[in-house]
KEBAKE-51804 format. One line per 8 residues: number of its first residue (from 1); for each residue x, y, z of N, C-alpha, C. Coordinates in steps of 0.001 Angstrom, whole numbers, plus 500000, padded with zeros to 6 digits. Layout:
<sites>
NUM = X Y Z X Y Z X Y Z | ...
</sites>
This chain:
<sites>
1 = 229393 306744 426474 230800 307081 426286 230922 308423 425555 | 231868 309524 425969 232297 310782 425689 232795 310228 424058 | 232058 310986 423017 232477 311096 422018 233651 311999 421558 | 234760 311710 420928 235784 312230 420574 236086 313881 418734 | 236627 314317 419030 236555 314959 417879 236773 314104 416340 | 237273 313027 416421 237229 311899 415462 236030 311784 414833 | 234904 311684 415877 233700 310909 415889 232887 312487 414580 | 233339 313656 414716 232312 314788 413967 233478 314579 412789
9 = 234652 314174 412307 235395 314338 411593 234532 314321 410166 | 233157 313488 409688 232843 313409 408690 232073 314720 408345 | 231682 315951 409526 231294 317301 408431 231394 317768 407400 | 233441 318093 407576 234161 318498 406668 234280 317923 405147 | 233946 316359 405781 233825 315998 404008 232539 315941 403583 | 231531 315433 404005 230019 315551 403553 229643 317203 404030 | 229610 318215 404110 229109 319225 404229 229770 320556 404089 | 231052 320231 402980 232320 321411 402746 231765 322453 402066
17 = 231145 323125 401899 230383 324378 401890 229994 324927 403405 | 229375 323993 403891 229079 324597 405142 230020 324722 406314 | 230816 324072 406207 232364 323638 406658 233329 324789 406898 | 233074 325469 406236 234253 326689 406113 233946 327968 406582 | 232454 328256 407174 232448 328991 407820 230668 328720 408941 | 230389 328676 410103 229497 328123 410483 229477 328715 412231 | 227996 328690 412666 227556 328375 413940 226865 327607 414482 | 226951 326669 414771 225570 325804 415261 225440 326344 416834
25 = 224030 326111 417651 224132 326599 418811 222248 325709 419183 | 222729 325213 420434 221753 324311 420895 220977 324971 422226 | 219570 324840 422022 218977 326280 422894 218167 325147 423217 | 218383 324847 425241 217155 324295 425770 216287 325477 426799 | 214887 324853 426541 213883 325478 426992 213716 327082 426368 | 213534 327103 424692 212681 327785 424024 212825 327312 422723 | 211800 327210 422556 210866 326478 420941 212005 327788 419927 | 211832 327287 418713 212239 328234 417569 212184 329327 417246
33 = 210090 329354 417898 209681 330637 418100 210025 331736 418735 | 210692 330934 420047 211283 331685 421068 212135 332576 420801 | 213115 331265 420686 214471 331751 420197 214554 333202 418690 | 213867 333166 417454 213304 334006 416927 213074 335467 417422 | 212122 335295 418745 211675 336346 419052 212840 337079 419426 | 213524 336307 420384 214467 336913 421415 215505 337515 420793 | 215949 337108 419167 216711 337695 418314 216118 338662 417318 | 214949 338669 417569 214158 339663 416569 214359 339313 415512
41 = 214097 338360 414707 214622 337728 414136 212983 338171 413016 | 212973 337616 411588 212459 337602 410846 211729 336338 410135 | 210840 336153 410447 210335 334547 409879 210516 334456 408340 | 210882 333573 407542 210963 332995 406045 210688 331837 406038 | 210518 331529 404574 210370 330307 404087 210775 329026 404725 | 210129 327821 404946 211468 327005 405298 211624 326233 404422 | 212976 325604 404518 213988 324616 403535 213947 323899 404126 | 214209 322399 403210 214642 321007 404016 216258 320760 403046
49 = 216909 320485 404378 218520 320157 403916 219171 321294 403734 | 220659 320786 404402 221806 321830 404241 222111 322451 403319 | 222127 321729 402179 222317 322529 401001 221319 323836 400211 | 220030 323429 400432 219373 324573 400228 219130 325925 401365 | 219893 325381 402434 219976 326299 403705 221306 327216 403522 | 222257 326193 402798 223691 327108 402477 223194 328018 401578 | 222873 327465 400583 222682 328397 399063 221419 329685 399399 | 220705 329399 400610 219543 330725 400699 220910 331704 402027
57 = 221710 331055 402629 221911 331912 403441 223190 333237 402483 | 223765 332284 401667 224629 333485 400906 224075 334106 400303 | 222359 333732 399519 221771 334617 398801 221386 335621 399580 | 220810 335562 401039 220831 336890 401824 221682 337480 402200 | 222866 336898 402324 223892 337819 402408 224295 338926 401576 | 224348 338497 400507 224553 339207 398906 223338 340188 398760 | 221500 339666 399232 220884 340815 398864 220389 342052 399748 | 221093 341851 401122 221260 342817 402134 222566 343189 402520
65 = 223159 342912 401891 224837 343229 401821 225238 342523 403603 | 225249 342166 403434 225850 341555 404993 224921 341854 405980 | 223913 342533 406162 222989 343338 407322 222452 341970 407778 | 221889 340866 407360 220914 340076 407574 221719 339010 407586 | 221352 337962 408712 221786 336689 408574 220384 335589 408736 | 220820 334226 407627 219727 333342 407746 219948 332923 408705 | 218776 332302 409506 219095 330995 410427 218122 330124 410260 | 218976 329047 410417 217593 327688 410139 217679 326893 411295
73 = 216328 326452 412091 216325 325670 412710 214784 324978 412913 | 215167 323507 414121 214261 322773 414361 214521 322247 415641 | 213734 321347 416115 213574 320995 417316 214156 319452 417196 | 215244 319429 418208 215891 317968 418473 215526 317882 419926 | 214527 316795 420014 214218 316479 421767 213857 317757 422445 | 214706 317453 423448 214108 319348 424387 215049 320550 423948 | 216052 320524 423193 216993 321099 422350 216458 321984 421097 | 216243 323312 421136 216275 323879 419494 217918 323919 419082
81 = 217773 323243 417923 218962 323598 417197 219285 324821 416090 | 219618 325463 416098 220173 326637 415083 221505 326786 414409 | 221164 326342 413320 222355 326712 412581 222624 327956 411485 | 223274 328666 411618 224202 329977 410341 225023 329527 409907 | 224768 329548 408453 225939 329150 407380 226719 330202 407630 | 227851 330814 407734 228544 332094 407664 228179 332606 408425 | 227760 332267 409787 227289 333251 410873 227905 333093 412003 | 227441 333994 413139 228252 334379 414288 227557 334356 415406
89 = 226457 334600 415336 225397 335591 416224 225371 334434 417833 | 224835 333699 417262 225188 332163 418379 226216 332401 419368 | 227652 333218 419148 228602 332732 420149 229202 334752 420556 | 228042 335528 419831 228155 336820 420128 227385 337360 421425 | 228500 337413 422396 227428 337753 424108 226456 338306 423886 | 227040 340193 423222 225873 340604 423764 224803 340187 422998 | 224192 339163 422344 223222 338807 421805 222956 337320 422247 | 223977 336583 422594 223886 335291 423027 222799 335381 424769
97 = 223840 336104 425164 223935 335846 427341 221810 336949 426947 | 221608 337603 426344 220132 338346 426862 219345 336795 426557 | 220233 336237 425286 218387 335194 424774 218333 334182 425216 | 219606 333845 426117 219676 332846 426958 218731 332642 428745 | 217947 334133 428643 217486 333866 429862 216310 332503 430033 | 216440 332356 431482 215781 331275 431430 216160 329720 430684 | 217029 329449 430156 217805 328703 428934 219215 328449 429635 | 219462 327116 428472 220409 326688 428004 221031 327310 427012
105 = 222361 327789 426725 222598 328151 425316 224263 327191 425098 | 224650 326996 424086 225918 325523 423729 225827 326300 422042 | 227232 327099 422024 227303 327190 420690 228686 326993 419906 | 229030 327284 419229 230265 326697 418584 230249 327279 417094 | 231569 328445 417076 231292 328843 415799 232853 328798 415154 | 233190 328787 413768 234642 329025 413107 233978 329435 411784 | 234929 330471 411450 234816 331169 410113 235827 330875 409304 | 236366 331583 408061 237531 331056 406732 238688 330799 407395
113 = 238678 332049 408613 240312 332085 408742 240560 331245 409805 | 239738 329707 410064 239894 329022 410929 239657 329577 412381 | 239382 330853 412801 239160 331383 414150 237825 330669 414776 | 237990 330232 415926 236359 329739 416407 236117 330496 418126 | 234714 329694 418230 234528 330156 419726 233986 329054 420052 | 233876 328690 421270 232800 327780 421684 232691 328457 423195 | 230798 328463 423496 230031 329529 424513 229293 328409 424805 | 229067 328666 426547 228578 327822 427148 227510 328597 427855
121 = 226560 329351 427906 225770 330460 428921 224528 329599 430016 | 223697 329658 430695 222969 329480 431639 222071 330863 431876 | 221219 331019 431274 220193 331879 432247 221237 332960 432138 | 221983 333490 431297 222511 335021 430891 223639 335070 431405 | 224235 334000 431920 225784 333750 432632 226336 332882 431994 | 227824 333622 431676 228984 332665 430817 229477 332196 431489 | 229338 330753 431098 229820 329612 432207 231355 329255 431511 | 231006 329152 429909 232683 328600 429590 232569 329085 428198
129 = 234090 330049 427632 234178 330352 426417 235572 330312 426323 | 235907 329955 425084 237515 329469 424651 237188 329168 422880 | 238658 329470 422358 238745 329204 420927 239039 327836 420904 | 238503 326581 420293 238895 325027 420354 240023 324942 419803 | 240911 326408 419433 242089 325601 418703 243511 326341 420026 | 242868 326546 420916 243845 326990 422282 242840 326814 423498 | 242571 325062 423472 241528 325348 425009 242066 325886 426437 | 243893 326169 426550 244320 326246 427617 243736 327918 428332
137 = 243065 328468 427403 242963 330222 427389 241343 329969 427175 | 240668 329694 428355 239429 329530 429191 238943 330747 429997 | 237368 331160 430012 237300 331861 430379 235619 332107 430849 | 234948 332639 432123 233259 332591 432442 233640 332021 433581 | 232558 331776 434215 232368 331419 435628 233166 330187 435919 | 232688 329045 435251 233198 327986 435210 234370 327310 434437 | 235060 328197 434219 236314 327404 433025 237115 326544 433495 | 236688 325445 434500 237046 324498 434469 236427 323130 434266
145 = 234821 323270 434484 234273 322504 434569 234096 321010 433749 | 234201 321740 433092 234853 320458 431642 235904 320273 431318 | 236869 320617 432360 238283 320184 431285 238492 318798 431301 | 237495 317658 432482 238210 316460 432096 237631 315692 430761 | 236044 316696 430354 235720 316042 428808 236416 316776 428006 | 237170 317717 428424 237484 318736 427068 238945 318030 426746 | 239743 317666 428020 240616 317108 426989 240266 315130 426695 | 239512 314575 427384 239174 312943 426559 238586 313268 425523
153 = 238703 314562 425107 237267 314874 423603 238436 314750 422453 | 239513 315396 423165 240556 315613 421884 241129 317028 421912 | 240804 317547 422830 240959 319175 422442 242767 319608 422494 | 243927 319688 421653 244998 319622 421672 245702 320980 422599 | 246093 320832 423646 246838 321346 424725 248188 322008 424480 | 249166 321002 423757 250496 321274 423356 250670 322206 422556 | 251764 322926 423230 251736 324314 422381 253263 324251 421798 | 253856 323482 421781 254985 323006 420966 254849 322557 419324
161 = 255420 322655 418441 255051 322459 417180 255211 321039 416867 | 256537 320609 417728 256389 319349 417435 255092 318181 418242 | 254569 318559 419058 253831 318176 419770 252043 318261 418940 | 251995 318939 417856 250892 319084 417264 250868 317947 416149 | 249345 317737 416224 248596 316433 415655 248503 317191 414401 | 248672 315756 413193 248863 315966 411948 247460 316945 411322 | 246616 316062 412180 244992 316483 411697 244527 317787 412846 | 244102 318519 412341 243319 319479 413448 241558 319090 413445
169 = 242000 319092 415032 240092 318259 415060 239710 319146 416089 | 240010 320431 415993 239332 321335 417135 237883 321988 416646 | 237889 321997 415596 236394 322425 415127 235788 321128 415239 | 235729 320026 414970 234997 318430 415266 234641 318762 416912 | 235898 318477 417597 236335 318492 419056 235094 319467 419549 | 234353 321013 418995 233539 321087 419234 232080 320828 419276 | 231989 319912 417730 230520 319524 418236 230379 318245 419315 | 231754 317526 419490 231898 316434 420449 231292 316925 421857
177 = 231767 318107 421814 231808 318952 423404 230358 319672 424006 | 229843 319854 422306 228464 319826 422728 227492 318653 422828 | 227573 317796 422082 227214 317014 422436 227080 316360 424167 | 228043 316556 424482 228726 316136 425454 227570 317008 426668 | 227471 317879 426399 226902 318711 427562 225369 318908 426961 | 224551 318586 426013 223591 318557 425561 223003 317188 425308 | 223797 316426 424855 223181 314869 424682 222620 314892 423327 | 223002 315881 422684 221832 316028 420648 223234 315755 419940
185 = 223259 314612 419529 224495 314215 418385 223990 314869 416804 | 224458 315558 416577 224755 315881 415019 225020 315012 413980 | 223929 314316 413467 224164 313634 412453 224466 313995 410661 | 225125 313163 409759 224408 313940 408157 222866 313945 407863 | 222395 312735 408512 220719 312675 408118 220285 313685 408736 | 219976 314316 410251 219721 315460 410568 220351 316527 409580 | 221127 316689 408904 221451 317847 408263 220630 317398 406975 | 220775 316757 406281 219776 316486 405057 218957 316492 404905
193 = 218144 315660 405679 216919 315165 405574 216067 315976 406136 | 216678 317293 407137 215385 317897 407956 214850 319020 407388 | 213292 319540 407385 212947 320563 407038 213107 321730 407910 | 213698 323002 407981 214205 323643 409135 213069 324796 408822 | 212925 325548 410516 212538 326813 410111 213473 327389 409738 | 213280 328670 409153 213967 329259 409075 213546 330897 409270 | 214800 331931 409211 214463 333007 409771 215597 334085 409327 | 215733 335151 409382 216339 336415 409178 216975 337371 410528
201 = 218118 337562 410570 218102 338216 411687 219154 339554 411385 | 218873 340612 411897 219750 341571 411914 221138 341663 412309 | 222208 341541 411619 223115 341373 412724 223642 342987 412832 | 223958 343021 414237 224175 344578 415152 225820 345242 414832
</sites>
């Protein structure tokens, strides 16, 4: 059964640091290493758990002034997962659609001012990109392909004020959606409990 944006609703409260500004992005068919390379990315230390992944990614922020972003990841099934605390790079083409060759790429990003993306690529082709908080403004090869999970996910349509839901679950609504097209549910224990690589990347 298609999981709903309800179902990710507990991020925001178990992981509100990381909550407020974020990318996760799910890469099948290349290892960490891969993925790394293809971003030129910088190998570091690794951490286990979100919280020491939040607290190293603002410390690089602060000691390269914005130039460098952390990323931490690991391997879920045939899925690398990557996550940026405060990052972007995941749902940025021209860096997304090159490292996607050969690949899967499923990313999903929102920063302070609530703005998000969610990127769907194939082998260097944008299949589906839209902000989750206006899915009607779709866009890539395929922007339809999911609309019948995108709206059983939750994704709110109505563009009337009175017609808007008390709760906004369009940032949830996206990890539902990846899920949805990846099959890797996002748990808190995966965020806690895992030791991630981690890595450095330039951002352009």
């Amino acid at each position: 059964m298609t999981k709903t944006g309800a179902d990710y609703a507990w991020f925001e409260n178990d992981f509100p640091d990381l909550a407020e500004a974020y990318c996760f992005t799910l890469v099948r068919g290349l290892s960490p290493d891969d993925v790394r390379s293809r971003l030129e990315g910088r190998q570091e230390e690794p951490l286990r758990g979100m919280a020491a992944v939040v607290d190293a990614a603002f410390a690089q922020y602060d000691l390269t002034e914005g130039e460098r972003q952390l990323v931490a990841m690991t391997t879920v099934g045939a899925w690398t997962l990557l996550i940026e605390p405060n990052g972007y790079l995941g749902v940025t083409e021209d860096r997304a659609l090159p490292a996607s060759t050969g690949a899967s790429w499923v990313s999903h990003f929102v920063n302070v001012n609530a703005v998000g993306t969610f990127l769907w690529a194939e082998d260097q082709v944008l299949r589906l990109c839209f902000d989750p908080m206006f899915p009607e403004d779709r866009w890539g090869t395929t922007p339809d392909e999911l609309l019948d999970a995108i709206r059983q996910i939750g994704f709110h349509f109505e563009e009337t004020f009175e017609e808007a839901p008390e709760t906004d679950l369009s940032a949830p609504a996206a990890f539902a959606l990846a899920e949805h097209l990846t099959g890797v549910a996002i748990t808190p224990a995966l965020l806690q409990d895992t030791t991630f690589t981690c890595a450095t990347i330039r951002i352009r």
